[in-house]
C-alpha positions as CSV (number, residue, x, y, z in Angstrom):
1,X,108.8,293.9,134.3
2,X,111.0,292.7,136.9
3,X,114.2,294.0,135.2
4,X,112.7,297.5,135.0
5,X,111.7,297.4,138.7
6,X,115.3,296.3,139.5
7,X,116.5,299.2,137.3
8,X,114.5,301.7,139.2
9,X,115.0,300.1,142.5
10,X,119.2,301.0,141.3
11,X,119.0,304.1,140.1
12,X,116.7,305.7,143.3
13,X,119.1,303.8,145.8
14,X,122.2,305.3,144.0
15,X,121.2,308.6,142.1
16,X,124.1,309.9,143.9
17,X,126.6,308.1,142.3
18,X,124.8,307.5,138.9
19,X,123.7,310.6,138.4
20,X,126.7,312.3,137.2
21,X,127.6,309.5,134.6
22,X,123.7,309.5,133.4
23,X,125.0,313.2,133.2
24,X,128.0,313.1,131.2
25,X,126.1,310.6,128.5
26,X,123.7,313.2,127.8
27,X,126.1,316.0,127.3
28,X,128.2,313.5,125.2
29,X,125.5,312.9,123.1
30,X,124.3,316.5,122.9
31,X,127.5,318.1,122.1
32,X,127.9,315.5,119.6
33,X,124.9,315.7,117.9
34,X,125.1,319.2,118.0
35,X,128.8,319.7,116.1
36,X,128.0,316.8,113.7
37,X,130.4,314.5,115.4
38,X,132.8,316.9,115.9
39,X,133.0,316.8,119.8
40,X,134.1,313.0,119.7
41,X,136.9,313.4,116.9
42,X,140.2,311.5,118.3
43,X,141.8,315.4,118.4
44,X,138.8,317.0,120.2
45,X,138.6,313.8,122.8
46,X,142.4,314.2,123.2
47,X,142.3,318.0,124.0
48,X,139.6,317.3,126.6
49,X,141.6,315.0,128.5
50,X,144.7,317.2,128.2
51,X,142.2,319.8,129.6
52,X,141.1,318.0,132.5
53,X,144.2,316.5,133.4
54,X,145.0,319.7,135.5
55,X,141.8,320.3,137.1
56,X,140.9,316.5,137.8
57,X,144.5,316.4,140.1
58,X,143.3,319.9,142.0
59,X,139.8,318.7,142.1
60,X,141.2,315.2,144.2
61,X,142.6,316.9,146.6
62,X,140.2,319.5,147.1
63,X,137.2,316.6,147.2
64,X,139.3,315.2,150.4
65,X,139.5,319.3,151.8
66,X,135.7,319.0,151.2
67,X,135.0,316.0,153.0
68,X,137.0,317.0,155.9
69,X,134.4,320.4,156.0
70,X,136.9,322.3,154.7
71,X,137.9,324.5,151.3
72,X,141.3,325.7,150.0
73,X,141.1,328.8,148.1
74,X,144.9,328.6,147.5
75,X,145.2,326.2,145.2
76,X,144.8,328.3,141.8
77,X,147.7,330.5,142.5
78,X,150.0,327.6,144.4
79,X,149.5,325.6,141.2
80,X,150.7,328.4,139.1
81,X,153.9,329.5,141.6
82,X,154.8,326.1,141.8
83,X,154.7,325.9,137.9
84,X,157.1,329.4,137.7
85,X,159.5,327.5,140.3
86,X,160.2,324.5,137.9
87,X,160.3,326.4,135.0
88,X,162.9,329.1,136.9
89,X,165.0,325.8,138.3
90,X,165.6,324.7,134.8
91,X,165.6,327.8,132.5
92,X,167.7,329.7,135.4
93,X,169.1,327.0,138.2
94,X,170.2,324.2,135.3
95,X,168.6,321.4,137.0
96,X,167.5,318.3,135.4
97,X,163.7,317.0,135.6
98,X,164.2,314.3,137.5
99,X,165.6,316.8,140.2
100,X,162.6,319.2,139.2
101,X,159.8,317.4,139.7
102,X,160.1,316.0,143.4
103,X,161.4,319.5,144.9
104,X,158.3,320.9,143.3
105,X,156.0,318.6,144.9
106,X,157.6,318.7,148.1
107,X,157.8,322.4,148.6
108,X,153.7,321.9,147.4
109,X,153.4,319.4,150.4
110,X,155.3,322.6,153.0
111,X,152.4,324.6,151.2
112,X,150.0,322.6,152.0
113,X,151.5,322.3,155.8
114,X,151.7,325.7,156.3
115,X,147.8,325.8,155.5
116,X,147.2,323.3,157.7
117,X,149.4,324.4,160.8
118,X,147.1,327.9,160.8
119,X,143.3,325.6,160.9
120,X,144.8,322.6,162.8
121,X,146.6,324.2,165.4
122,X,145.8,327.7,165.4
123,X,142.1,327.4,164.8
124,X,142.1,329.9,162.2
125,X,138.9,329.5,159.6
126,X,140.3,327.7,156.0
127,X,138.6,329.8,154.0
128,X,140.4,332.6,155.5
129,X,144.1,331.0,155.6
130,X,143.5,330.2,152.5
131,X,141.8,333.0,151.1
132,X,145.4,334.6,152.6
133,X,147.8,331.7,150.8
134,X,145.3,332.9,147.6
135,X,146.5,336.3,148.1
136,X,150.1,335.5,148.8
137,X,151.1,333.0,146.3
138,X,149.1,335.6,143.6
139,X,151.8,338.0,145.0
140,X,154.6,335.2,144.8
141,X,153.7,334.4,141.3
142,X,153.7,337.7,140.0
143,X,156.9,338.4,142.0
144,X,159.0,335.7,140.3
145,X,158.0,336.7,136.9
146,X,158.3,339.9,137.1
147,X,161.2,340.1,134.9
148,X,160.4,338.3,131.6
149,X,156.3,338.3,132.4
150,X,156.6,334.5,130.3
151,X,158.8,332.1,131.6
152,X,160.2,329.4,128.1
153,X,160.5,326.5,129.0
154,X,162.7,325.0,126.2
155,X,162.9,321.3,127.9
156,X,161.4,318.8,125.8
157,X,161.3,316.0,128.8
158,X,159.5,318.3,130.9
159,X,157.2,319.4,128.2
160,X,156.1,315.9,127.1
161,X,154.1,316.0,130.1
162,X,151.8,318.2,129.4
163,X,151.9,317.6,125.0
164,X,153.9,314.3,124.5
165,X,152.5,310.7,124.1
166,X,153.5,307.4,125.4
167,X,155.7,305.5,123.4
168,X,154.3,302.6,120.7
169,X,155.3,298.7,121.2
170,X,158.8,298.3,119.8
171,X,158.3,294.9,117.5
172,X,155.8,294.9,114.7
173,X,152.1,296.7,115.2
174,X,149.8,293.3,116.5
175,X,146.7,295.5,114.8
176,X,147.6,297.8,112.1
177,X,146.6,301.3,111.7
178,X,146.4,302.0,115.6
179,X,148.8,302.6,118.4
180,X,149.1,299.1,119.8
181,X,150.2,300.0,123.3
182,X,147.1,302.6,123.9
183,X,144.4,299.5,122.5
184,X,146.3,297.2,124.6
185,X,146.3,299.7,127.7
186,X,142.5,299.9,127.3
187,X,142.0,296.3,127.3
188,X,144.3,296.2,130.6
189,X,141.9,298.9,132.2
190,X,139.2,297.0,131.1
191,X,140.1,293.5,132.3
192,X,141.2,295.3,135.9
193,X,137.9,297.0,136.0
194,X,135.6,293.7,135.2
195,X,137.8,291.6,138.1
196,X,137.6,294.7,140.8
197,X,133.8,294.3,140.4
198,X,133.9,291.1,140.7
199,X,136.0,290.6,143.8
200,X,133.8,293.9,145.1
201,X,131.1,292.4,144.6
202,X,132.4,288.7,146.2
203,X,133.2,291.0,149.5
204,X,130.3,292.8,150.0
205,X,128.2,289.2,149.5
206,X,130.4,287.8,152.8
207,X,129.6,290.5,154.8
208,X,126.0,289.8,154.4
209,X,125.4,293.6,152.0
210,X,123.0,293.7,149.7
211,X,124.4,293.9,145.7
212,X,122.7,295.0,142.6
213,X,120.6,291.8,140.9
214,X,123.4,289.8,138.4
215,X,121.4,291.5,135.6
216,X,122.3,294.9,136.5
217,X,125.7,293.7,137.3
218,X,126.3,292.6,133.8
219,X,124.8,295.9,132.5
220,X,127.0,298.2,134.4
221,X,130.2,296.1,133.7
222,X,129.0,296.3,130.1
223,X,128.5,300.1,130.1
224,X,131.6,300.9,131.5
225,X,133.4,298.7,130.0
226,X,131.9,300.1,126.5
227,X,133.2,303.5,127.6
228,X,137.1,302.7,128.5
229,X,137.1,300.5,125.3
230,X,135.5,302.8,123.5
231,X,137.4,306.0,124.3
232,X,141.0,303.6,124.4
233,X,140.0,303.0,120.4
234,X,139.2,306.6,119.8
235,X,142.5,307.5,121.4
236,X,144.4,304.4,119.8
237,X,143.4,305.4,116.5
238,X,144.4,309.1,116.6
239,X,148.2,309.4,118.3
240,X,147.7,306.9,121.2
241,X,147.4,308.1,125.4
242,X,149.1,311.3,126.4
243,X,151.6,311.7,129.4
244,X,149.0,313.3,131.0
245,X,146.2,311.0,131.0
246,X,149.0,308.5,132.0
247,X,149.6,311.0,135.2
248,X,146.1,311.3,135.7
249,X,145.0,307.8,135.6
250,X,148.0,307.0,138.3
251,X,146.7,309.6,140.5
252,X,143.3,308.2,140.5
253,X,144.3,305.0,141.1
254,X,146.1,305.6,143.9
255,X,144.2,308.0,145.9
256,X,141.1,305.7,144.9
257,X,142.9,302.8,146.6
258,X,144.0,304.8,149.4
259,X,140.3,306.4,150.3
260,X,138.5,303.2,149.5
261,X,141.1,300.7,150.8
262,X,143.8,301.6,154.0
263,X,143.0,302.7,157.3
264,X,143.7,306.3,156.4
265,X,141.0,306.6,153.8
266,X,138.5,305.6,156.5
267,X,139.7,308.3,159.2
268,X,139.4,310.8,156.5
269,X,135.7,309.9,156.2
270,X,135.1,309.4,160.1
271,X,136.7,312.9,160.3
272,X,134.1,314.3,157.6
273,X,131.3,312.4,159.5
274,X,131.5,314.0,162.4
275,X,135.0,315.1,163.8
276,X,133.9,315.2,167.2
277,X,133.1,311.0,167.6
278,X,136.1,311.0,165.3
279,X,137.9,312.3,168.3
280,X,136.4,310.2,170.9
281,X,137.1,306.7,169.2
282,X,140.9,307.9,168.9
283,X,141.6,309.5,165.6
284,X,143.7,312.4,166.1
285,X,141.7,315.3,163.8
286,X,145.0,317.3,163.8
287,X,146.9,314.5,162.1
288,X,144.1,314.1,159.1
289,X,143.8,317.7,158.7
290,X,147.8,318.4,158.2
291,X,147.7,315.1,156.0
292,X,144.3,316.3,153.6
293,X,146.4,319.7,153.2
294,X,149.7,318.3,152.5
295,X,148.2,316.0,149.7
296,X,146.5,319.1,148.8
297,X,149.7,321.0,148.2
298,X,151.2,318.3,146.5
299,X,148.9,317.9,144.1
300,X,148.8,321.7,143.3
301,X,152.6,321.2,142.5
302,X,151.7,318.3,140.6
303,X,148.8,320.4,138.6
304,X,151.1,323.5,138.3
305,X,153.7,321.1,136.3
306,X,151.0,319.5,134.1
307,X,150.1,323.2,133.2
308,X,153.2,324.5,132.4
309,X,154.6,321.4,130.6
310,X,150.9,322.0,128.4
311,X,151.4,325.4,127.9
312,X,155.4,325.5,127.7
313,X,156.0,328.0,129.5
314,X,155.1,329.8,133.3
315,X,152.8,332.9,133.0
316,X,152.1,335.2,135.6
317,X,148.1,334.5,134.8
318,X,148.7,331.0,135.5
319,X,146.2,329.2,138.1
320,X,143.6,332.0,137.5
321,X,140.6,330.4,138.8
322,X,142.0,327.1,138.7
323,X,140.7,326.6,143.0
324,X,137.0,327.4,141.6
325,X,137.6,325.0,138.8
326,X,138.4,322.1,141.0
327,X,135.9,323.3,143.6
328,X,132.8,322.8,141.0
329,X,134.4,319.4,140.0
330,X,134.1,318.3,143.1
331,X,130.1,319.1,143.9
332,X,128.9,318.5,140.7
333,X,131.3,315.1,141.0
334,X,129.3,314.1,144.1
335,X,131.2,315.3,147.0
336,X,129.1,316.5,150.1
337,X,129.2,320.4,151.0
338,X,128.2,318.8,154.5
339,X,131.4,316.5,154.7
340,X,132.2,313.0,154.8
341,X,130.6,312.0,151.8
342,X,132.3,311.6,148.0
343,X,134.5,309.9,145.9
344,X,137.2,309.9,143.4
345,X,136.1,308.3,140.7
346,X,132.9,310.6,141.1
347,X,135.4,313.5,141.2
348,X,137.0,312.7,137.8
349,X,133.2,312.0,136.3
350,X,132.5,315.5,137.7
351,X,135.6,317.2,135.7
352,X,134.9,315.9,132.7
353,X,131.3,317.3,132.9
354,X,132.6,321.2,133.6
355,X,135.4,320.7,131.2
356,X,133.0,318.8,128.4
357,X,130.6,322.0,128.7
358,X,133.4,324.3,128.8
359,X,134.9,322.3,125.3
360,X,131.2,321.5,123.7
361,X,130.3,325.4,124.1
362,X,133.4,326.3,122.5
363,X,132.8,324.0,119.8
364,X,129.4,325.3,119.0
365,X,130.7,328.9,119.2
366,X,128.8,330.0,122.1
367,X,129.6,333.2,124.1
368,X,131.9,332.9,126.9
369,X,128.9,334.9,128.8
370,X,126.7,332.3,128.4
371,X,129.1,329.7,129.1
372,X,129.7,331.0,132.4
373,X,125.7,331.3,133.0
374,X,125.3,327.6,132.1
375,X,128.4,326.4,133.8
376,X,126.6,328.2,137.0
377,X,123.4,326.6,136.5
378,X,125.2,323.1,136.6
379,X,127.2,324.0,139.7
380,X,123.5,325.3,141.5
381,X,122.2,321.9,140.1
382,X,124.5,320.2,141.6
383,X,124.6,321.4,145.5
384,X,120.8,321.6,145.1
385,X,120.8,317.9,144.0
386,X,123.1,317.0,146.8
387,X,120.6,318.4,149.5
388,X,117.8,316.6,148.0
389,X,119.3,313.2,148.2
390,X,120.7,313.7,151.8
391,X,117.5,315.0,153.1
392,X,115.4,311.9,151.0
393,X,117.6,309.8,152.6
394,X,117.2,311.5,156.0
């Protein structure tokens, strides 16, 4: 009876950040029910990370925006100019991807600064600077492709990011039938995960915070562990991790570690919390702002390459509702429309969900009506369930 207390005494003190895993089990399990196993084949789980990858990089940097009290509406169409700029520097310009890549994501970051210079220091509104960058980079995008319509983009490096898989182990397979590296990869995340919790855990204990009882602990480490392990076999036994999961997960990390672990993660969130104090205790608002929008722009750049390298080519439809993507990843991943509250590991949870209904629906056949109807309903769900935890814990 105690264990169940424990478990309800958890889940009411942090519905916020269980809620959207609780979330994504139950859609797992419906979809998979519902397409007789179909939605967890190794090629279907593949495809939905592929499909994510792009979405999950927007929706980081849009979660920060959003915790600032912010939005970019910009991103969609920055993503997809940006994409038309790499593949027009090496279809047209001859340069090499490792020249590509970083001029890409640094013309994202003068993107982003551009935004910010107009709401840090001219005071204009983000929604409409950005609204403006939405209509200028649509312009920009069209404008650059205006004479083939479909850019090719014929370079196999540059497409392995978006199609291509990591390499296996060079020396004999350690467990046949599988792509060693991938299993081995898994078990790396796995072990990493288990001794962040642990040290986590050790922290919070010497600062006098209260932790979950040792018996929820174990459960958790359990669960999640289960799912990395679970979804690195699934993975291993089809044609191993893809470049962009690889991307993805590296992204993740870092901005994870950087939100959660530097000074500048916790200016970010005094900045959401209330900007005003923020100012008073000596954290320059400007600075955060023109730092949230230049990560912002650089991982539009960064999503704009994933997409093109995936589709193998720049269109001029590229990044079409990409900005409302990432904005719905980032409520239904936990992220406060009031500011200062979300994460980034919430934020990937929260992508998976839109783009597991998105792939589910398709699966079952489902009109694209009703797909939007239902993705809506989530979205609703989501900011409603946000305002009901903050005022409960009001």
């Amino acid at each position: 009876m105690s264990f169940v207390n424990d478990v309800g005494k958890m889940l009411r003190e942090n519905i916020r950040d269980y809620g959207m895993f609780i979330a994504l089990f139950i859609i797992i399990v419906f979809f998979t029910i519902a397409t007789d196993g179909l939605f967890i084949s190794p090629r279907n789980i593949l495809n939905l990370v592929n499909q994510s990858g792009y979405i999950a990089v927007l929706a980081i940097g849009m979660t920060l925006v959003i915790v600032i009290r912010h939005i970019d509406l910009s991103v969609g169409f920055l993503a997809g100019f940006l994409g038309a700029i790499a593949a027009i520097a090496m279809v047209s310009w001859n340069l090499p991807v490792w020249v590509v890549i970083p001029f890409v994501l640094f013309l994202g970051i003068l993107a982003g600064q551009l935004t910010s210079f107009m709401v840090a220091d001219l005071g204009i509104p983000a929604f409409v600077a950005t609204l403006a960058g939405w209509l200028g980079y649509r312009g920009a995008l069209q404008l650059v492709t205006r004479s083939t319509g479909t850019i090719i983009i014929p370079n196999a490096a540059f497409n392995a990011i978006g199609k291509g898989f990591i390499p296996e182990i060079p020396f004999a397979s350690i467990v046949p039938g599988i792509h060693n590296l991938t299993f081995f990869l898994g078990l790396f995340g796995i072990v990493i995960f288990v001794t962040g919790e642990f040290i986590n855990r050790a922290r919070v204990q010497r600062q006098n915070g209260e932790v979950p009882s040792m018996e929820m602990f174990t459960i958790k480490l359990i669960a999640i562990s289960a799912l990395i392990g679970g979804v690195s076999w699934i993975l291993a036994g089809y044609r191993g991790l893809s470049w962009t999961a690889v991307v993805v997960l590296i992204v993740v990390f870092s901005y994870h570690f950087m939100t959660t672990r530097t000074v500048l993660g916790r200016h970010i969130y005094a900045v959401g919390g209330n900007p005003e104090a923020a100012e008073l205790s000596g954290i320059s608002v400007k600075r955060i702002t023109h730092v949230v929008f230049g990560s912002m722009g650089m991982l539009s750049g960064l999503a704009g390459i994933l997409f093109a390298a995936r589709l193998q080519s720049a269109t001029v439809t590229a990044g079409t509702l990409f900005e409302l993507d990432a904005i719905a990843a980032s409520f239904v991943g936990g992220v406060s429309a009031a500011g200062g509250v979300g994460t980034v590991v919430g934020l990937l949870i929260g992508a998976l969900v839109m783009t597991s209904l998105t792939n589910g629906m398709n699966l079952m056949g489902i009109d694209i009506s009703y797909q939007y109807i239902v993705r809506a309903i989530v979205l609703a769900g989501a900011v409603i369930f946000d305002v009901t935890t903050r005022r409960t814990g009001e």
